[in-house]
C-alpha positions as CSV (number, residue, x, y, z in Angstrom):
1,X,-36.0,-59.5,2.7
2,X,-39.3,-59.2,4.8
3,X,-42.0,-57.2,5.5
4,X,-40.8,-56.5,8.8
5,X,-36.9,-55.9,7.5
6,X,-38.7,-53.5,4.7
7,X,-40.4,-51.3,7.2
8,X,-37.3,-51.1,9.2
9,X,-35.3,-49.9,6.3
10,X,-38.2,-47.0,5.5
11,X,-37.9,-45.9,9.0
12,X,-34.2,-45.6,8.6
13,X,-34.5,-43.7,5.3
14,X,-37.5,-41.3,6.2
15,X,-34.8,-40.7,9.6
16,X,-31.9,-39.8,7.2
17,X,-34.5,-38.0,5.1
18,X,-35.2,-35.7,7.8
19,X,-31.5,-35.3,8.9
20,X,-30.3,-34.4,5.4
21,X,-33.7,-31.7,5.0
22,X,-32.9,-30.1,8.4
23,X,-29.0,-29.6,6.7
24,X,-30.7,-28.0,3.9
25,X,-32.5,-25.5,6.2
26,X,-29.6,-24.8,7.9
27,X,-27.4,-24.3,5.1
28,X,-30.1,-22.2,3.8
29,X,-30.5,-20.1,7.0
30,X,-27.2,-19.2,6.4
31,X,-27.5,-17.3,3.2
32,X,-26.9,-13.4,3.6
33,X,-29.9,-11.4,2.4
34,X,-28.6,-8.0,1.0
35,X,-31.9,-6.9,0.0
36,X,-35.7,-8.0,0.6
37,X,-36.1,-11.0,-1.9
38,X,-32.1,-11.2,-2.8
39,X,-29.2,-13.5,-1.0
40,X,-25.7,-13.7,-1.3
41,X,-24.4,-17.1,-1.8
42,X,-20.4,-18.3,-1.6
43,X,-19.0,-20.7,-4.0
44,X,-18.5,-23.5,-0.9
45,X,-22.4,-22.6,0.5
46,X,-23.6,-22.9,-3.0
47,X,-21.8,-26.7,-3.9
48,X,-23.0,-27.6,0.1
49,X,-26.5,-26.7,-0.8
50,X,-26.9,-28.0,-4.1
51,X,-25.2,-31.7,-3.2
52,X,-27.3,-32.1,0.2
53,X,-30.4,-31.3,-2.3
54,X,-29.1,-34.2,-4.6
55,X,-28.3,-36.5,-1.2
56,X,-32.4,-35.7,-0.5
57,X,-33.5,-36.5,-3.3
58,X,-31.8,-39.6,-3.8
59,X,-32.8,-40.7,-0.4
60,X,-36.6,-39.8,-1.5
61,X,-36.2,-41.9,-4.4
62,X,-34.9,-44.4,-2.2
63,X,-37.7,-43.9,0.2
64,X,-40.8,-44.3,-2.3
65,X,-38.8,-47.6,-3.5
66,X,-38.9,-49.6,-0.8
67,X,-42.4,-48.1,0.4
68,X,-43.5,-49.8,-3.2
69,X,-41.5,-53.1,-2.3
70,X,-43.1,-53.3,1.3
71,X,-46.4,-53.1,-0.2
72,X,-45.3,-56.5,-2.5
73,X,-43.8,-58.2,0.9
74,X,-46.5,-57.3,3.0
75,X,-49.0,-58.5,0.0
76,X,-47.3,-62.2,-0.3
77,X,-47.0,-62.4,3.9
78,X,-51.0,-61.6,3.5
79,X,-52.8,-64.5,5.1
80,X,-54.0,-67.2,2.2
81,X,-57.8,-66.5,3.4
82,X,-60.1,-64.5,6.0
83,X,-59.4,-65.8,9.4
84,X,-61.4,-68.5,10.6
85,X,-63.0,-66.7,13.3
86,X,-63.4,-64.0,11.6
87,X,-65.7,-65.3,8.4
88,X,-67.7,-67.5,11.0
89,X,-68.8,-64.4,13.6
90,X,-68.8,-62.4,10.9
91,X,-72.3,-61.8,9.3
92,X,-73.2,-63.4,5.7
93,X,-73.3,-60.6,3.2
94,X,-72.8,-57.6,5.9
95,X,-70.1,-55.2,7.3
96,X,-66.8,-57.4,9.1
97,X,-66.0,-56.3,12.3
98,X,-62.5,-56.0,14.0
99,X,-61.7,-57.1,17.2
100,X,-60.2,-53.4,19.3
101,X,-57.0,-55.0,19.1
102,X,-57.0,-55.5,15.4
103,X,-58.4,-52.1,15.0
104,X,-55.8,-50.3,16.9
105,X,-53.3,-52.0,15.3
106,X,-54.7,-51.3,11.0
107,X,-55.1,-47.4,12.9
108,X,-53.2,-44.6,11.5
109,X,-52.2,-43.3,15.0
110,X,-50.6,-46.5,15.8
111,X,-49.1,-46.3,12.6
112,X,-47.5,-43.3,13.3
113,X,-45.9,-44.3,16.9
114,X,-44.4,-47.6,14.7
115,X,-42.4,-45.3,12.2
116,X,-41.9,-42.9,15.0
117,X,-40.3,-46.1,17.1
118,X,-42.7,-45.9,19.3
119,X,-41.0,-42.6,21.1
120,X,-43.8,-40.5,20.6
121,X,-43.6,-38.0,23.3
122,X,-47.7,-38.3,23.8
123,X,-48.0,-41.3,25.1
124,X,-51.5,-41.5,24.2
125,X,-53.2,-42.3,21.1
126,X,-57.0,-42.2,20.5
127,X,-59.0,-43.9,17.8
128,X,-62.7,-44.7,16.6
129,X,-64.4,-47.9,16.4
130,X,-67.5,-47.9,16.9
131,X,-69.9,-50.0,18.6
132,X,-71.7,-53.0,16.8
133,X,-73.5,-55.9,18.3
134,X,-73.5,-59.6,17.6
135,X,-76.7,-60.6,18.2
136,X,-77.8,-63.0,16.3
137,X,-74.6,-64.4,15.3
138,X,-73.5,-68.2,16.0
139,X,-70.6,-69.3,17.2
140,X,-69.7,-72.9,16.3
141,X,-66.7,-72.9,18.4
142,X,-69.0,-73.2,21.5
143,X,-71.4,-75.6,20.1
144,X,-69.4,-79.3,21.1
145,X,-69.4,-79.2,25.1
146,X,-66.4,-77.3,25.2
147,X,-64.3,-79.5,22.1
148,X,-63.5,-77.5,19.3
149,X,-64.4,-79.0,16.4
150,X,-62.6,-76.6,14.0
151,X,-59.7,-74.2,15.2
152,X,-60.0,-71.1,16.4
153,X,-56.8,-69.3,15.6
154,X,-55.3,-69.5,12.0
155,X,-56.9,-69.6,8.7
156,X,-58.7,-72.4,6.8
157,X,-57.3,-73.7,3.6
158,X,-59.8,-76.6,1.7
159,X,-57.7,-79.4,0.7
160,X,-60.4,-81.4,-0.9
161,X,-60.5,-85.1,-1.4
162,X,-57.3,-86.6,-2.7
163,X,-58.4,-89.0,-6.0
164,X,-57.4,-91.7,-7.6
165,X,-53.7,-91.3,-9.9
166,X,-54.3,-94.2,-12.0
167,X,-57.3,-95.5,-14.3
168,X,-57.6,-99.5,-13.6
169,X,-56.8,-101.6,-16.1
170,X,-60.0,-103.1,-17.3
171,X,-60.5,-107.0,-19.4
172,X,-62.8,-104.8,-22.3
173,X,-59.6,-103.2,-22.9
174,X,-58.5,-105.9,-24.5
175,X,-61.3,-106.2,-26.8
176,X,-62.6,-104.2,-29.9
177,X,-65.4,-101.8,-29.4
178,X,-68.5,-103.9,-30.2
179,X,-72.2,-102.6,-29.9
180,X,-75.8,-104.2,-30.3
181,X,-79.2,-103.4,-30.2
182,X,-80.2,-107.1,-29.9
183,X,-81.7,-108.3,-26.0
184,X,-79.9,-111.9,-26.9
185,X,-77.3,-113.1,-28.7
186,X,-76.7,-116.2,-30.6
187,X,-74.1,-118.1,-32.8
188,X,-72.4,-121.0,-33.7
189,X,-69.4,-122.3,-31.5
190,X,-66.7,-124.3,-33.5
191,X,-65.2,-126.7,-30.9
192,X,-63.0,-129.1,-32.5
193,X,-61.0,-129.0,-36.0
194,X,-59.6,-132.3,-37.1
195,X,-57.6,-131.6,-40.4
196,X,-56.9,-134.0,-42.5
197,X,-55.8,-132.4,-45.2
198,X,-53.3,-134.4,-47.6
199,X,-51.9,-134.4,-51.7
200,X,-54.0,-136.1,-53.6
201,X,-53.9,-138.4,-56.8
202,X,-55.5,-138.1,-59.9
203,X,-56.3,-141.3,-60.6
204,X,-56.0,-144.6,-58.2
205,X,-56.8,-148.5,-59.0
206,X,-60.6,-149.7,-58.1
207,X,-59.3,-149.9,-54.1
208,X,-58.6,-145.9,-54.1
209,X,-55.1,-146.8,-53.0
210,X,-52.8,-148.6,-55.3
211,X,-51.3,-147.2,-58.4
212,X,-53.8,-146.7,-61.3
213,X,-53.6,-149.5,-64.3
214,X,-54.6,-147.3,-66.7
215,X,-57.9,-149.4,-67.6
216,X,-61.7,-148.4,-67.4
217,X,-61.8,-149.8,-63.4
218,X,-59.6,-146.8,-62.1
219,X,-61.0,-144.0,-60.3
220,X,-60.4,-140.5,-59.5
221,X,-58.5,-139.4,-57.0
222,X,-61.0,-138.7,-53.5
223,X,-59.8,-135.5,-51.1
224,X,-59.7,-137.0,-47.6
225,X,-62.4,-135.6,-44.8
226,X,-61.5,-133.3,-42.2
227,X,-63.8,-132.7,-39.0
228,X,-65.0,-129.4,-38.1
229,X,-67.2,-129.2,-34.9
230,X,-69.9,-126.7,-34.2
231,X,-72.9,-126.4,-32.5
232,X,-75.2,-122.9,-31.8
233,X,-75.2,-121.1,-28.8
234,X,-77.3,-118.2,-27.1
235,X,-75.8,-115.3,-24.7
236,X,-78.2,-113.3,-23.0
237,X,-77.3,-109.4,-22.2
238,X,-76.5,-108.9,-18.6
239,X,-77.7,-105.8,-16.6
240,X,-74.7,-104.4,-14.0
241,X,-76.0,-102.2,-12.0
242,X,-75.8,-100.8,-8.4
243,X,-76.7,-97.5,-6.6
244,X,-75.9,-95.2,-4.0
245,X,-78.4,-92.7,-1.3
246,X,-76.6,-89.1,-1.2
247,X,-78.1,-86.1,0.9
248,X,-79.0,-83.1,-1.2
249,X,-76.9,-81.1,0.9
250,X,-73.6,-82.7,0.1
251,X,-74.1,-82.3,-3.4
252,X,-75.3,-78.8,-2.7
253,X,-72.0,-78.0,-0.6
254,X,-69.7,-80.4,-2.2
255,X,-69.5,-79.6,-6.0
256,X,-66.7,-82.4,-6.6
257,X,-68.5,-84.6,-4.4
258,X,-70.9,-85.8,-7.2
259,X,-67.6,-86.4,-9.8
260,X,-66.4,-88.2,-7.2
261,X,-69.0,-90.3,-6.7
262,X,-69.8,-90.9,-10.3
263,X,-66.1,-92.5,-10.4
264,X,-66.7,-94.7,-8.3
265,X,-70.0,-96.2,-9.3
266,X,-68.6,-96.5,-12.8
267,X,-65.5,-98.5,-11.8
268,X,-67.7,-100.3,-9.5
269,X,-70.1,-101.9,-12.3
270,X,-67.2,-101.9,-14.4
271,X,-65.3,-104.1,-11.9
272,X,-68.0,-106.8,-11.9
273,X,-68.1,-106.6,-15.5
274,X,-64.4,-107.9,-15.3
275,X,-65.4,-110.7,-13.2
276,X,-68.1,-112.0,-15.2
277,X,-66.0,-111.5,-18.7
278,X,-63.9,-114.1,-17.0
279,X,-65.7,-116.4,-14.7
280,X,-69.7,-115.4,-15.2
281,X,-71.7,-118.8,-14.8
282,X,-74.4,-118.1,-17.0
283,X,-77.2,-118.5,-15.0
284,X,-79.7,-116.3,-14.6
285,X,-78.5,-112.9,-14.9
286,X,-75.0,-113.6,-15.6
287,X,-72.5,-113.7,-18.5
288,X,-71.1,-117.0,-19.7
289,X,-67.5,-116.4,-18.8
290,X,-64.5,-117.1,-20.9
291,X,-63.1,-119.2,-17.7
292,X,-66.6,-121.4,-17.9
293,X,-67.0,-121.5,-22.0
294,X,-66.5,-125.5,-22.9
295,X,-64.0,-126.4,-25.1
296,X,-61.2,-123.5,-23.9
297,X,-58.0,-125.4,-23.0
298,X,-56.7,-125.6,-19.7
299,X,-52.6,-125.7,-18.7
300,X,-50.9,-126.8,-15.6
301,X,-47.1,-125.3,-15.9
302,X,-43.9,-127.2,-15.2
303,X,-42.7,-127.7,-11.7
304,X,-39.9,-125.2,-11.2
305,X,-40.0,-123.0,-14.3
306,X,-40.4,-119.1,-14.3
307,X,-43.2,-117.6,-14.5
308,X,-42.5,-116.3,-17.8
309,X,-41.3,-119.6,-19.7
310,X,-44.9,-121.4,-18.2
311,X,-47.1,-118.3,-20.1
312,X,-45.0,-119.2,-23.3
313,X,-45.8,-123.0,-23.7
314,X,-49.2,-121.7,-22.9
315,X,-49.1,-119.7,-25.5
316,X,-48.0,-122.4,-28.0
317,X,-51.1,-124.0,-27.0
318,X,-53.1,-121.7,-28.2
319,X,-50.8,-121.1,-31.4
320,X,-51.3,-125.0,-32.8
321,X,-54.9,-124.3,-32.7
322,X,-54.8,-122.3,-35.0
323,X,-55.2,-119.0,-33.3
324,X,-52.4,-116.4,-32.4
325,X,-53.2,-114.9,-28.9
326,X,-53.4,-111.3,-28.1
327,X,-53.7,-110.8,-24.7
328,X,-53.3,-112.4,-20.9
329,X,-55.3,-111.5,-17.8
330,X,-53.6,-111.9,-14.7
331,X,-53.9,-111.2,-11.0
332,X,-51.5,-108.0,-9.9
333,X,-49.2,-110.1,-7.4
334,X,-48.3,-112.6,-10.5
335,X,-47.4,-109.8,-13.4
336,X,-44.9,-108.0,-10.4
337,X,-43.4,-111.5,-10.2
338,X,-43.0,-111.7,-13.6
339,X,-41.6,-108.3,-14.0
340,X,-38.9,-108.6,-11.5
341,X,-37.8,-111.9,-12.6
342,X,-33.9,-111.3,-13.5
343,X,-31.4,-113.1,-15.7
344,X,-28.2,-114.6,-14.4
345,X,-26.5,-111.0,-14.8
346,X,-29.4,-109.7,-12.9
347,X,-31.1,-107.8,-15.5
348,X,-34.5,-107.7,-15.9
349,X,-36.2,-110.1,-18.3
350,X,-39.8,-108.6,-18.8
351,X,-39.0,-104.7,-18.2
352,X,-36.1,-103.7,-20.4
353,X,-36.6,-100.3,-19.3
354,X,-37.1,-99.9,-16.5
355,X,-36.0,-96.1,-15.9
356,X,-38.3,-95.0,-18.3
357,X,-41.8,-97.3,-17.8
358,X,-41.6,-100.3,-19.6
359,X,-44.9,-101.4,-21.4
360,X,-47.3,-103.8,-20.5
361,X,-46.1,-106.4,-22.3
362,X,-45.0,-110.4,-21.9
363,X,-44.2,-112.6,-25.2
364,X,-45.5,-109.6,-27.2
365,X,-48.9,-110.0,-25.1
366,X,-51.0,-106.9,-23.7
367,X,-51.3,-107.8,-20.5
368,X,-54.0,-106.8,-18.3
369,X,-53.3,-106.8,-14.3
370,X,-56.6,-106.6,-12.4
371,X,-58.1,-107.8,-9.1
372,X,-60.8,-109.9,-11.0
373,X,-58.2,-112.6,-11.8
374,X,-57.9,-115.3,-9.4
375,X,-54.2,-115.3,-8.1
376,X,-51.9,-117.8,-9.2
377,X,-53.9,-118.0,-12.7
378,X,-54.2,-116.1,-16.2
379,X,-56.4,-116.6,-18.8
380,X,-54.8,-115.9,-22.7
381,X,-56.4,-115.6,-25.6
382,X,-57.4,-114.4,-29.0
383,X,-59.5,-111.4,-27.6
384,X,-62.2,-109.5,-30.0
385,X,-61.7,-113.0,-32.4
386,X,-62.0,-115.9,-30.2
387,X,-64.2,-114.0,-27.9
388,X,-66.6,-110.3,-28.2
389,X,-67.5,-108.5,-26.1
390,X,-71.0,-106.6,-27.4
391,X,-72.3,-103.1,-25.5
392,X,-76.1,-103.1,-25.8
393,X,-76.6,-99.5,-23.3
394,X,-73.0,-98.2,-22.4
395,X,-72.2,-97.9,-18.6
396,X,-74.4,-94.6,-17.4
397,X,-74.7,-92.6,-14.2
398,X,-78.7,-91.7,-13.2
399,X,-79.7,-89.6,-10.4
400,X,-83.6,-89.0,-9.0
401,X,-85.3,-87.6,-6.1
402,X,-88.3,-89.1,-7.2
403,X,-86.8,-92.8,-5.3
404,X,-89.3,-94.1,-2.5
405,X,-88.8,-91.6,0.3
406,X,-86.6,-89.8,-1.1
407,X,-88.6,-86.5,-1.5
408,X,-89.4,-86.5,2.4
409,X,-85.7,-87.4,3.0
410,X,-84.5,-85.2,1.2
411,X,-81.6,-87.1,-0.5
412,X,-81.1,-88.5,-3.7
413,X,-80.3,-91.7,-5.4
414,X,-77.5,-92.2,-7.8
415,X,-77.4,-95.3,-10.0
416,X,-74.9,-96.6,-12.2
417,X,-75.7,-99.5,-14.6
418,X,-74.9,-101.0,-18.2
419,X,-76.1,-103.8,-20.2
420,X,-73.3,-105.8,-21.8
421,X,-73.2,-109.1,-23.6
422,X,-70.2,-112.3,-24.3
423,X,-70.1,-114.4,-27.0
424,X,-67.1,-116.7,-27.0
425,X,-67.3,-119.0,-30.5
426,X,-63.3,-120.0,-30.9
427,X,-63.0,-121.0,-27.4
428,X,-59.9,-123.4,-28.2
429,X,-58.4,-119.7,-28.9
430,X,-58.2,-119.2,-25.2
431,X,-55.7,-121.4,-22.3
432,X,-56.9,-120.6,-18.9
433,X,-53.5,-121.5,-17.2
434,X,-52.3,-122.4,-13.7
435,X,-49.1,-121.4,-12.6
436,X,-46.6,-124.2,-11.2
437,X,-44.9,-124.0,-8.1
């Protein structure tokens, strides 16, 4: 059912409403009046009377029915928003004017000729508009050399701006939450464990090897030395920052605009954050990355091996010294290889579920996929204990107008920034791998 169809079936029903009314008049006309005030009625006029009654008044309940259902279908066929034209010629604030067409149509005279059909015997109708002016009023249709820049039938719907589905995986993920309030960090680096541990006698002959003799020359048995390797380190705290101009308009006109934008600059600083967690040179401003830390270990794979079997003899690597990694950083085009790697009955090795979102996991590794990585590598490790990550000031959005010209400009400046620090003191935790051909 439609609008339209509704008002075509109240037209029909207020039609048979006014054939079955004019039965009852003449049914009614028919009545013999004996005396001023009193009528005789037969059995047959009285049931003819009373049932066309019944027929009328089920025809008005009919009728108010569907006058209460065309108001719902002409309520959901109701444009979505006041034409375009309309809301822009129309004053701000003041009375809206119709165009003569649109006011003929909403009148109640041509209201009357549409349930009549249209065969009102008149032929003319007359209504009252009004006159108004538009002075004053602007009309952007005419403002681009004759190219409309917005249309100029129809109605405007805001669609907004389409964001991001998907927070990016970041490298801190991997790490504990770690804060400071120091401006540098230092520590001390163990780089090497030789252990030497072994049984030992409690007694040996004068040479500390041979059997003991029993006599006053024998000595206690001596614990063998094992070599431990350290040596201090500093890490300074890196500022990340960057900014952005903005008009005071668009935030004025755009309330999302400002979210939006906030976003953006976050994942921005928090990007370069990624990069200098894993390859920062420590000079100057930036971070000592894992990548560059001495003493991590580096692995070439084996020559025709998947993927996945090259990241666990990596991860043995790491295992006989000493630490068990948690985690592997890798470039996006290297973890989809890995997850559509297939066994000889073509299952999937990595994602066992695939119908359902399998985690991000390899060799019981978190696995972080991010643009930072360098393809073709991954760095694994024993995140938050072979490396820590330390927040000093949390990553922050600032805005001013007080920025250079801003004021005269009118705009203002948006700044994003955080000051982080590494410290990396098991770096033997850590294989910074290469992936064979």
């Amino acid at each position: 059912m439609t609008a339209t169809a509704s008002r075509e079936r109240v037209r029909e029903l207020k039609s048979a409403l006014q054939t079955v009314a004019a039965e009852v008049t003449r049914i009614g006309d028919a009545f013999k009046e004996e005396a001023p005030g009193k009528f005789v009625i037969g059995p047959d006029q009285r049931k003819s009377y009373l049932a066309k009654i019944d027929e009328a008044n089920e025809i008005r309940d009919l009728l108010n029915a569907e006058e209460k259902a065309l108001g719902v279908f002409e309520y959901l066929d109701a444009p979505a928003g006041v034409p375009v034209a309309g809301m822009l010629a129309g004053r701000q604030g003041g009375p809206q004017y119709k165009s003569l067409s649109a006011a003929f149509m909403e009148s109640a005279a041509f209201k009357a000729m549409r349930e009549n059909g249209f065969n009102d015997p008149r032929g003319v109708v007359k209504f009252d508009q009004g006159l108004y002016s538009f002075e004053g009023t602007k009309d952007i249709f005419t403002l681009s050399a004759g190219q409309h820049t917005s249309p100029a039938f129809g109605h405007a719907q805001d669609v907004g701006i389409s964001e991001r589905m998907r927070r990016p995986n970041r490298v801190r993920d991997l790490f504990p939450s770690e804060s400071t309030t120091a401006n540098i960090l230092h520590g001390i680096r163990q780089t090497g464990f030789v252990n030497n541990a072994a049984p030992v006698a409690e007694r040996r002959a004068a040479d500390g090897v041979s059997a003991p003799t029993g006599g006053l020359t024998d000595v206690f048995g001596r614990a063998p030395r094992s070599r431990l390797i350290f040596e201090p380190y500093t890490a300074s705290i890196a500022t990340i920052s960057h900014l952005e101009y903005v008009h005071n308009n668009t935030l004025a006109d755009e309330s999302r605009i400002r979210g939006i934008i906030d976003r953006d600059m976050i994942d921005g600083v928090k990007l370069v954050e990624d990069y200098q967690v894993l390859f920062g040179n420590g000079q100057g401003e930036n971070l000592l990355g894992i990548t560059q830390t001495p003493g991590i270990q580096m692995y070439s794979g084996v020559g025709g091996e998947k993927k996945t079997k090259q990241l666990r003899r990596a991860m043995t690597l790491a295992i006989l010294a000493y630490h068990d990694p948690n985690g592997v950083v890798m470039h996006p085009n290297d973890f989809e290889d890995i997850e559509l790697e297939e066994d000889g009955n073509g299952a999937y090795r990595v994602a066992v579920s695939v119908a359902i979102g399998a985690e991000k996991r390899v060799w019981r590794l978190n696995v972080i996929d991010t643009p930072a990585m360098l393809e073709n590598r991954y760095l694994m490790g024993s995140y938050g204990y072979g490396a820590k990550l330390y927040d000093r000031e949390s990553v922050s959005v600032q805005v001013s107008s007080e920025n250079a010209t801003n004021f005269e400009e009118n705009i203002c400046t948006i700044k994003a920034s955080e000051r982080v620090g590494l410290a990396v003191d098991r770096p033997e935790s850590f294989v910074f791998g290469t992936y064979a051909a």
